[in-house]
N, C-alpha and C positions, 0 to 999 in steps of 0.2 A: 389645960394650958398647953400652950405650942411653943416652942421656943428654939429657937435658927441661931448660927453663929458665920459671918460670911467674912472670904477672906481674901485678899487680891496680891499677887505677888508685888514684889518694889518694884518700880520700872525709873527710868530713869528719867529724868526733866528733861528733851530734847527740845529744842525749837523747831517753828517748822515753817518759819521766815527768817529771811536775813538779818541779822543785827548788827543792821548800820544805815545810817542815814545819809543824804547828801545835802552840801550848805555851798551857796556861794557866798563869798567874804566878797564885800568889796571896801574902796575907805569910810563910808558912813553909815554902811549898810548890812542887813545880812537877811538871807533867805533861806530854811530851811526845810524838807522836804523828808518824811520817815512819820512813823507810827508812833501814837503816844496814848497811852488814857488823860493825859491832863497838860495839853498844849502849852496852858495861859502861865504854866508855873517858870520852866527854861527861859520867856524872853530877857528877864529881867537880871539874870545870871548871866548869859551870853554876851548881854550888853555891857554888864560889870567886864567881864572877860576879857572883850576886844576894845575896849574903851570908846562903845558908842552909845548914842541916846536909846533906849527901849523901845520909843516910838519905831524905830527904824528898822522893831526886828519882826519878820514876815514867818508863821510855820504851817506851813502846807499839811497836812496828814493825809495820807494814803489809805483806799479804801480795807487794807490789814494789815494786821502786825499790830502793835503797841499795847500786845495783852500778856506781856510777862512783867514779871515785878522790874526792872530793871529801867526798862521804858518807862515807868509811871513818873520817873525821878530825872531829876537835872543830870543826872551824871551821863546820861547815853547822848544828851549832847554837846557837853563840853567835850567829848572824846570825838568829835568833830577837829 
């Protein structure tokens, strides 16, 4: 019988993208551009938000970034 025990120091969470996205606001609209795992969940919150129609909200994703826990959720773009 063989038997191993492996162990890795704590390192710490760092990013290694920017976290932050960019949005134009305009009066019926909005455009939003940043990294996410799950686009479709923010427009409907955004819209609540800025008090416009959902239809009218555009979210671009960029080819990286939106693989930390943070990004998966509405909150990284209401902080727009």
């Amino acid at each position: 019988m063989l038997e191993s025990a492996y162990t890795a120091p704590f390192l710490a969470h760092g990013t290694m993208e920017p976290m932050n996205m960019v949005a134009s606001v305009k009066k019926d609209s909005c455009e939003v551009w940043g990294g996410s795992q799950w686009p479709e969940f923010p427009g409907p919150e955004i819209a609540k938000e800025l008090g416009i129609d959902a239809k009218n909200i555009k979210i671009n994703l960029t080819y990286i970034g939106g693989g930390l826990e943070e990004d998966c959720f509405t909150i990284t773009y209401l902080k727009l």
